[in-house]
MMTF fields as JSON, N, C-alpha, C and O atoms, coordinates in Angstrom:
{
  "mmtfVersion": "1.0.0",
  "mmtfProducer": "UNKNOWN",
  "numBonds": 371,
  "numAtoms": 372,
  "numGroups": 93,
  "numChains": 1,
  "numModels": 1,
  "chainsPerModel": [1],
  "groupsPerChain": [93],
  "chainIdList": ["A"],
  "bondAtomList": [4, 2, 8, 6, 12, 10, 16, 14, 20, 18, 24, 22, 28, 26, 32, 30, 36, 34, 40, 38, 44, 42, 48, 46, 52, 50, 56, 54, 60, 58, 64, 62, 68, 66, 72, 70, 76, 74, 80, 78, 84, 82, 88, 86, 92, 90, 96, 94, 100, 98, 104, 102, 108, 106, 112, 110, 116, 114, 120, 118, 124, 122, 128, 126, 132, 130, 136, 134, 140, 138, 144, 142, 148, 146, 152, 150, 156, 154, 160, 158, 164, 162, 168, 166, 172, 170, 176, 174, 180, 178, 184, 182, 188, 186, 192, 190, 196, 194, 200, 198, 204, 202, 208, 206, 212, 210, 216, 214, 220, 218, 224, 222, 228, 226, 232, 230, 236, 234, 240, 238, 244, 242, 248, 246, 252, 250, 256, 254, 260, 258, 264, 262, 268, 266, 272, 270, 276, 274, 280, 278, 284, 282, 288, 286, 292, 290, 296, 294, 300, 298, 304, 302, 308, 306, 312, 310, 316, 314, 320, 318, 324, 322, 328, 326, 332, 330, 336, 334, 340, 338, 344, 342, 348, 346, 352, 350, 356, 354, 360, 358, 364, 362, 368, 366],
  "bondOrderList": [1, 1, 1, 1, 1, 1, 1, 1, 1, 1, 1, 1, 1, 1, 1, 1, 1, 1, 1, 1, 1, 1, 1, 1, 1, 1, 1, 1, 1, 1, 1, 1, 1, 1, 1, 1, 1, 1, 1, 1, 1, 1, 1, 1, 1, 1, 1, 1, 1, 1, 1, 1, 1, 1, 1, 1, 1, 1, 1, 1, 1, 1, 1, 1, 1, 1, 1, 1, 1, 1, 1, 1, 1, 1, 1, 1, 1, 1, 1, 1, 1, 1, 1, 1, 1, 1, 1, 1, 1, 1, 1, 1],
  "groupList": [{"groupName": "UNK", "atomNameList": ["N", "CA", "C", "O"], "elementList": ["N", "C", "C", "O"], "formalChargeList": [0, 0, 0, 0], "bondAtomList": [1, 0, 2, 1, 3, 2], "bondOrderList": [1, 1, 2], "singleLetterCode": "X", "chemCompType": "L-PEPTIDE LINKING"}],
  "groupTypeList": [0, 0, 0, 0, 0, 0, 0, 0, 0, 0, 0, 0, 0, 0, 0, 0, 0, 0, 0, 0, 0, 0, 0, 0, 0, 0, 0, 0, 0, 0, 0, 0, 0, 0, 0, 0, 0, 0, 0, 0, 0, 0, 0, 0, 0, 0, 0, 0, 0, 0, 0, 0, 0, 0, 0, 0, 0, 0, 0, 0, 0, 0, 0, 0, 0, 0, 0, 0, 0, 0, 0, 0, 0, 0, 0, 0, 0, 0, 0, 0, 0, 0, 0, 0, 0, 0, 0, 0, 0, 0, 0, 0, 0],
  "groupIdList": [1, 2, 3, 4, 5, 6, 7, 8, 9, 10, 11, 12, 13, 14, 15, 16, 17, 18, 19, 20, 21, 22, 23, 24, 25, 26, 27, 28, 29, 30, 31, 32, 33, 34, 35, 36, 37, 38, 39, 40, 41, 42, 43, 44, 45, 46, 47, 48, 49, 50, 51, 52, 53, 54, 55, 56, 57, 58, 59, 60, 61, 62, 63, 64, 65, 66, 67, 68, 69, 70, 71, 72, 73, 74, 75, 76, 77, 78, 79, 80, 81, 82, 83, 84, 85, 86, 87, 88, 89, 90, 91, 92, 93],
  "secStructList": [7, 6, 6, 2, 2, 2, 2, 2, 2, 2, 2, 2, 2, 2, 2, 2, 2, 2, 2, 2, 2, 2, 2, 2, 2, 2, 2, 2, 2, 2, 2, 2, 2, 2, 2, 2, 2, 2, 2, 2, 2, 2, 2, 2, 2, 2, 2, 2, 2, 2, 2, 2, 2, 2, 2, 2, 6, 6, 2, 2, 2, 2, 2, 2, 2, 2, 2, 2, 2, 2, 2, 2, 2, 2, 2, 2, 2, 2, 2, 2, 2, 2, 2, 2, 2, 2, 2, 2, 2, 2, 2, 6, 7],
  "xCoordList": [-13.851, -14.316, -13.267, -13.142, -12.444, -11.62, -10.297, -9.489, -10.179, -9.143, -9.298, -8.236, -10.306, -11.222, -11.094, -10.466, -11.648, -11.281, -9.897, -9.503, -9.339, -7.357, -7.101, -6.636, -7.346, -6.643, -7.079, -6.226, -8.416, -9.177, -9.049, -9.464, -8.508, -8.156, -6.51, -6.146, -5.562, -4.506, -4.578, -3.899, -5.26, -5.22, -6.196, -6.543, -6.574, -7.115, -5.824, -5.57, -5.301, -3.511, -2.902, -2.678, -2.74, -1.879, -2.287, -1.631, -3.592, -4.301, -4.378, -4.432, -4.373, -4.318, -2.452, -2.006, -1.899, -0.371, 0.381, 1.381, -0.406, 0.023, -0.834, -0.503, -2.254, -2.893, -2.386, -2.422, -2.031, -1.498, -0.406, -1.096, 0.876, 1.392, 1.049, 1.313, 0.33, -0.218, -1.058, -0.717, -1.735, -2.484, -1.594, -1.73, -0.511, 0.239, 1.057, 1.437, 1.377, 2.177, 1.264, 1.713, -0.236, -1.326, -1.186, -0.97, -1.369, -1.816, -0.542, -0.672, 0.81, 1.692, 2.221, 2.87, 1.744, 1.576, 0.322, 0.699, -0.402, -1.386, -1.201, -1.736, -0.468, 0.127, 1.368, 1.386, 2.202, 3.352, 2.612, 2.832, 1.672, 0.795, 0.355, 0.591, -0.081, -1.073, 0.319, 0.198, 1.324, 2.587, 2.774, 2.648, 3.148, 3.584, 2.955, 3.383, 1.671, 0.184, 0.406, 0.21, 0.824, 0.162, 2.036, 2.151, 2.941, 4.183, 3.844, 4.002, 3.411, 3.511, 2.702, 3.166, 1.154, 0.613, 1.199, 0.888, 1.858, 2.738, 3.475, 3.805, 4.389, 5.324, 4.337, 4.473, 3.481, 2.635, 2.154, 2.366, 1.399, 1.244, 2.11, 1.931, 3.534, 4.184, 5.019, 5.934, 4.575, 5.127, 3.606, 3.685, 2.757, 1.514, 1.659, 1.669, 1.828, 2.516, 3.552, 3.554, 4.511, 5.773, 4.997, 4.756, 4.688, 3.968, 3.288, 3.518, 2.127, 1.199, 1.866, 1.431, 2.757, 3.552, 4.597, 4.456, 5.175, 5.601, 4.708, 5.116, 3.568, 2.465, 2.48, 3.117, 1.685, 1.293, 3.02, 2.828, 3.977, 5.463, 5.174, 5.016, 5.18, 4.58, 3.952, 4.403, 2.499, 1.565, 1.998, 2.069, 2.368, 2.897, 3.966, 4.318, 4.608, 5.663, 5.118, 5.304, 4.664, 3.534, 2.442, 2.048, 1.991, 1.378, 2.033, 1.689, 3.287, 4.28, 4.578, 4.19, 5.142, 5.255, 4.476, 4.887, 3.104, 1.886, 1.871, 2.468, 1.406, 1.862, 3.078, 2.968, 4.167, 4.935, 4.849, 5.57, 3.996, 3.845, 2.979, 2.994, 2.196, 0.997, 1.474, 1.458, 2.1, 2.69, 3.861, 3.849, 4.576, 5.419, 4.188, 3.978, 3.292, 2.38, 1.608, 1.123, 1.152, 0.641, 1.599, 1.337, 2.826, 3.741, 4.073, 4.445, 3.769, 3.838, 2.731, 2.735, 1.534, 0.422, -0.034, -0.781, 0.95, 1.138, 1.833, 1.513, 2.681, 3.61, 3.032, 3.554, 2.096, 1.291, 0.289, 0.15, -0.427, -1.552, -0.668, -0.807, -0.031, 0.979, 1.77, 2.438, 1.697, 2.312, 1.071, 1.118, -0.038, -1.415, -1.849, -2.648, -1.658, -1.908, -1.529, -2.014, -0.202, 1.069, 0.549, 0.327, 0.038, 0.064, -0.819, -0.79, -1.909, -3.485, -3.122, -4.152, -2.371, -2.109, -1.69, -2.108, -0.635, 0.344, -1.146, -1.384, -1.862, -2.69, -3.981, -4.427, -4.42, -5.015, -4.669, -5.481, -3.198, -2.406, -2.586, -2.03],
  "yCoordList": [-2.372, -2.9, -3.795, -3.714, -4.694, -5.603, -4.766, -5.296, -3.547, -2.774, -2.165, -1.839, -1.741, -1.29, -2.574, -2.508, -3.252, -4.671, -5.137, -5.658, -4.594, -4.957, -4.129, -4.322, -2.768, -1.839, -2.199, -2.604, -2.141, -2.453, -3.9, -4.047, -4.982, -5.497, -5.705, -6.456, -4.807, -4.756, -3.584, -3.844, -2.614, -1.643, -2.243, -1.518, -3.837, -4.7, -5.294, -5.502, -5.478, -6.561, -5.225, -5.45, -4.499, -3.579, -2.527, -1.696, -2.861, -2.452, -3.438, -3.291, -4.695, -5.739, -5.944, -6.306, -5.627, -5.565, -4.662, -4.913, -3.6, -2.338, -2.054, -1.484, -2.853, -3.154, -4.136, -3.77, -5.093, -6.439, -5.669, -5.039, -5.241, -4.768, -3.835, -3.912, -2.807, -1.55, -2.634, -2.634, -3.185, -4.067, -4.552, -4.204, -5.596, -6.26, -5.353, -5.764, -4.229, -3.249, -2.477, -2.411, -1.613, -1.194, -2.599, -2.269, -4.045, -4.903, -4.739, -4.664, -4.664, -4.484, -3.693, -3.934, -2.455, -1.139, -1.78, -1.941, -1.948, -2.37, -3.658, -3.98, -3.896, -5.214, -4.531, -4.444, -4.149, -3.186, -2.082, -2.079, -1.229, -0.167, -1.222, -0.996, -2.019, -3.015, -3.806, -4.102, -4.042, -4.585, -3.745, -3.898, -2.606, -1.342, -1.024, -1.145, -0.483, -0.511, -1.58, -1.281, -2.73, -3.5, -3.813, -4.649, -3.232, -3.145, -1.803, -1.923, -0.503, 0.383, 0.391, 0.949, -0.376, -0.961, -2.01, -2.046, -2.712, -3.571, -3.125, -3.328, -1.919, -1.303, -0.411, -0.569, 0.401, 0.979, 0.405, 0.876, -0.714, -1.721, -2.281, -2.616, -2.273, -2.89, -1.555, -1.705, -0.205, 0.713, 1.112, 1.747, 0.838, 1.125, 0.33, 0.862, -1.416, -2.301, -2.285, -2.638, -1.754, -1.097, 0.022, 0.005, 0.796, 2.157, 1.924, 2.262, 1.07, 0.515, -0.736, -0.966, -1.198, -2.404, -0.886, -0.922, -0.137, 0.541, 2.201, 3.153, 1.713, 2.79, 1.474, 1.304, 0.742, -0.788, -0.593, -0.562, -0.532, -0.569, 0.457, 0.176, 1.561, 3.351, 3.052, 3.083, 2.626, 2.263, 1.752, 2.149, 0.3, -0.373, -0.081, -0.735, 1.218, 1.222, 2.469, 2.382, 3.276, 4.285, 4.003, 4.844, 2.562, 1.669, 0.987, 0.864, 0.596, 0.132, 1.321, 1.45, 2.493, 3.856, 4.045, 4.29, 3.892, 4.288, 3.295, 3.579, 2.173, 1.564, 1.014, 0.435, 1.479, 1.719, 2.846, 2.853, 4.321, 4.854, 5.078, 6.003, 4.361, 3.436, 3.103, 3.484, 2.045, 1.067, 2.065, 2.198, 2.495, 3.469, 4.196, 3.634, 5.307, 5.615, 4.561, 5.121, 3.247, 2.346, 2.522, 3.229, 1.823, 1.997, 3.206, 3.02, 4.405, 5.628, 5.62, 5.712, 5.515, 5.218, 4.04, 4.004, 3.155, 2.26, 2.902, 3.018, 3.362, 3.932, 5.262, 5.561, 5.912, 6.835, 6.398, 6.753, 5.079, 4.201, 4.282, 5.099, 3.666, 2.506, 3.676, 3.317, 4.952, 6.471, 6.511, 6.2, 6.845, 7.349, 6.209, 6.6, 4.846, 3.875, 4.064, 4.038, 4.262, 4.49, 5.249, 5.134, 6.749, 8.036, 7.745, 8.077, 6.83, 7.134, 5.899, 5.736, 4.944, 4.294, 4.62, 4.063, 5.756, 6.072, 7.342, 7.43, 8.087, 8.86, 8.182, 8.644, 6.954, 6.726, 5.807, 5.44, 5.332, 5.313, 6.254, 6.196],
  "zCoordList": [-66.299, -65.037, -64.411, -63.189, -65.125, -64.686, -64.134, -63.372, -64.553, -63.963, -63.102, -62.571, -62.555, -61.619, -60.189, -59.132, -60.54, -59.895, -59.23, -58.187, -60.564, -59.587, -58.946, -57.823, -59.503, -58.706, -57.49, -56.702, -57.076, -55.783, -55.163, -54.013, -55.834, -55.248, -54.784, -53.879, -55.677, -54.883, -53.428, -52.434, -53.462, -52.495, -51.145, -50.212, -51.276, -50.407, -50.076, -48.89, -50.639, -50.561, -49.751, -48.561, -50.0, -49.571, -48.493, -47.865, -48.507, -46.763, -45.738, -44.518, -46.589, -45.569, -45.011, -43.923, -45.994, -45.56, -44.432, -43.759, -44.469, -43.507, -41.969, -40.93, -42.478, -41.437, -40.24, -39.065, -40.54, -40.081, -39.449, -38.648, -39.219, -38.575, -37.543, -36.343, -38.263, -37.355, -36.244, -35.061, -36.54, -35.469, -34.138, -32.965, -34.814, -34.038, -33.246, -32.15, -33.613, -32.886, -32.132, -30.987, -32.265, -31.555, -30.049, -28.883, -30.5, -29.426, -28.634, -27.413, -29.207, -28.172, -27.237, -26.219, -27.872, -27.057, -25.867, -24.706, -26.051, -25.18, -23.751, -22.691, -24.331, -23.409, -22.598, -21.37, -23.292, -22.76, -21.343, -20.132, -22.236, -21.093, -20.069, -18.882, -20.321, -19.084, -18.276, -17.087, -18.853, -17.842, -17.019, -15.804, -17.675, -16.744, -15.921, -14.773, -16.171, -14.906, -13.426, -12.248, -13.946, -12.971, -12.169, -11.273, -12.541, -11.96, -11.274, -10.059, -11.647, -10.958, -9.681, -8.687, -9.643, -8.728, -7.907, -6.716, -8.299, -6.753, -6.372, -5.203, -7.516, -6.12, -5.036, -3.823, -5.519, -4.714, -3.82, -2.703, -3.921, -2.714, -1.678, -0.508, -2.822, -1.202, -0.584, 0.225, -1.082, -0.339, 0.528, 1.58, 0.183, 1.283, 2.383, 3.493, 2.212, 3.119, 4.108, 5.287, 3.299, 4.466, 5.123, 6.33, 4.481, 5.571, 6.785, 7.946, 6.08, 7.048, 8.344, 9.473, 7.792, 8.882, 9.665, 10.887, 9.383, 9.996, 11.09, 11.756, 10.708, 11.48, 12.497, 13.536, 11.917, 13.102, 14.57, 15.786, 14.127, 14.575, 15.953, 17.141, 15.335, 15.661, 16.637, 17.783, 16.226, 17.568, 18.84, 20.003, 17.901, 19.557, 20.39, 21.372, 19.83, 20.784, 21.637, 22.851, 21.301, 21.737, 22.88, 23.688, 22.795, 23.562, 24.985, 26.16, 24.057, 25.885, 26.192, 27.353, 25.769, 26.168, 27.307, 28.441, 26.863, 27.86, 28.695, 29.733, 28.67, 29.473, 30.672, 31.752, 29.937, 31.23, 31.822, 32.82, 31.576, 32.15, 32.912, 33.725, 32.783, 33.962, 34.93, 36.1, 34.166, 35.684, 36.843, 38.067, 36.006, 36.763, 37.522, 38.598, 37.273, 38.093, 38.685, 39.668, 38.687, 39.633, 40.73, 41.702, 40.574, 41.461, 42.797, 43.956, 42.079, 42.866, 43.442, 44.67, 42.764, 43.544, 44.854, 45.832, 44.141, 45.889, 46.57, 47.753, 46.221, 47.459, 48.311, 49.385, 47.845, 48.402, 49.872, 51.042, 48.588, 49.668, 50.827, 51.737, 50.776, 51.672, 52.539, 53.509, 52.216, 53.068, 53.803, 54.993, 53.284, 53.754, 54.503, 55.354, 54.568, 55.205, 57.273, 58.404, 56.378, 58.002, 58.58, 59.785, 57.507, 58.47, 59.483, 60.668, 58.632, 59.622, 60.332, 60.987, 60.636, 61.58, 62.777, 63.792, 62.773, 63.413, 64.069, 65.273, 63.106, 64.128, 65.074, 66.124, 64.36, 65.63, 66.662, 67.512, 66.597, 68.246, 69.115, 70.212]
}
């Protein structure tokens, strides 16, 4: 029985020996995966950021686009009034 006992309690010594590493190296893999994760997510974010600040860019220039092409047609459009104004001046002299 007492040999029974050592053996089993060295193959406790010597599971606890091989365990203890495998552990500490399992937790570091784990920490390592979770660094990496959360680096591959901020570059992703700040390439969604640039995207999105460069759509926002896109818009507004798309926006004065239109808008000066408003105003350029306001403009023509006064100058029409201001034709059609004369004409019908000049016809009921």
């Amino acid at each position: 029985m007492k040999g029974i006992d050592q053996v089993f309690s060295k193959l406790v010594a010597i599971d606890g020996l091989i365990f203890l590493p495998l552990t500490i190296i399992l937790v570091g893999i784990i920490i390592f995966a979770a660094w990496r994760m959360i680096l591959s997510y901020r570059r992703e974010l700040q390439d969604e950021r640039n995207s999105s600040k460069q759509d926002r860019r896109d818009f507004l220039a798309t926006l004065n686009e239109l808008k000066n092409g408003f105003m350029t047609m306001s403009s023509d459009m006064k100058r029409i009034e201001d034709k059609v104004n004369e004409i019908e001046r000049e016809v009921r002299k």
